[in-house]
C-alpha positions in Angstrom: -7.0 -4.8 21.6 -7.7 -1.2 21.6 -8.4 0.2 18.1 -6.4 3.3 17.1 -9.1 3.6 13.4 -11.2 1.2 13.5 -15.0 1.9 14.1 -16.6 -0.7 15.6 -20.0 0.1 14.9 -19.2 0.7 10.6 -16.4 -1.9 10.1 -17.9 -3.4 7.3 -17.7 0.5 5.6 -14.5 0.6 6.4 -13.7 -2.5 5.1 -15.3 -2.0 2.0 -14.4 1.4 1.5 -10.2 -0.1 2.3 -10.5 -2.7 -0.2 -11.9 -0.4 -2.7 -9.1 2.1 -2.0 -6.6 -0.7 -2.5 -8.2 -1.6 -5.5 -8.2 1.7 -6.8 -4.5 2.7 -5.5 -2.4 0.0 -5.3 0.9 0.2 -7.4 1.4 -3.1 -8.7 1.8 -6.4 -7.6 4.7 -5.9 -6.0 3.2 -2.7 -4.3 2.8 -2.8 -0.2 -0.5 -1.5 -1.1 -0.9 -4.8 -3.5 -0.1 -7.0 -0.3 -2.5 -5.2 1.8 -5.4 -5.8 -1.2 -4.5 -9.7 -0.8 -5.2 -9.5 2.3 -8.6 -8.2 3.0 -11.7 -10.3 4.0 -14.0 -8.2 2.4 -15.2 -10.1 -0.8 -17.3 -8.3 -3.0 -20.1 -9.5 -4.8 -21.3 -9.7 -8.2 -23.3 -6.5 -8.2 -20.5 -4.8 -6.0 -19.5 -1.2 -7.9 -16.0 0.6 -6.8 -18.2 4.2 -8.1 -20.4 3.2 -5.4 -18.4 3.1 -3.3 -16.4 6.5 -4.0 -19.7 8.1 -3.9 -21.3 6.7 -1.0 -19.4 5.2 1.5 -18.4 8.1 4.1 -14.9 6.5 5.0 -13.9 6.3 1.3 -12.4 10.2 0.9 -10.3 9.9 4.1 -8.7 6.3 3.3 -8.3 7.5 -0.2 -6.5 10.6 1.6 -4.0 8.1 2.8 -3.2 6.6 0.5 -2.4 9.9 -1.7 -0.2 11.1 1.1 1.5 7.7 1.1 0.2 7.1 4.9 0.5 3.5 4.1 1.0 2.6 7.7 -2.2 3.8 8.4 -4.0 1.5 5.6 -1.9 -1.3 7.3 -3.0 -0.6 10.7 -6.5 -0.3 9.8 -6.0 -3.5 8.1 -4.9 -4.7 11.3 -7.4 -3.7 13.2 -10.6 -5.2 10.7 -8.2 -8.4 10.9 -8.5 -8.9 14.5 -12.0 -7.4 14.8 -13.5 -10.0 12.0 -11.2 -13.1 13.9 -12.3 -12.4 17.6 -15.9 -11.6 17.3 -18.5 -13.7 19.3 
């Protein structure tokens, strides 16, 4: 699969900094953004800190960015991509 947003090298930013949009953004439970959150692998831990993330993961601004321009099909995609990333590595 060829990824169209997905960094290779930083996936687990990405990840992080997706859930933590989703998180942050989603509109409800009933929200596409909500199904997205259900879906993601990334399972933070105890000490985990959404501010933390705003502040100091690099990805966080631009997915944020989508999601206030209601780019939603670009959260999914990502999504996607981190999906079949995280299932196929060796």
């Amino acid at each position: 699969m060829k990824y169209k947003y997905l960094d290779k090298e930083n996936y687990f930013d990405q990840a992080e900094a997706l859930h933590t949009v989703l998180t942050l953004w989603h509109d409800g439970q009933w929200s596409e953004t909500y199904a997205l959150l259900c879906r993601s692998k990334f399972k933070p831990g105890p000490f985990w800190s959404e501010s933390e993330v705003q502040k100091n993961n690099s990805y966080y601004q631009e997915l944020e960015q989508w999601t206030s321009d209601n780019q939603i099909d670009k959260l999914r995609q990502l999504m996607d991509e981190i999906e079949h990333f995280l299932d196929n590595q060796e």
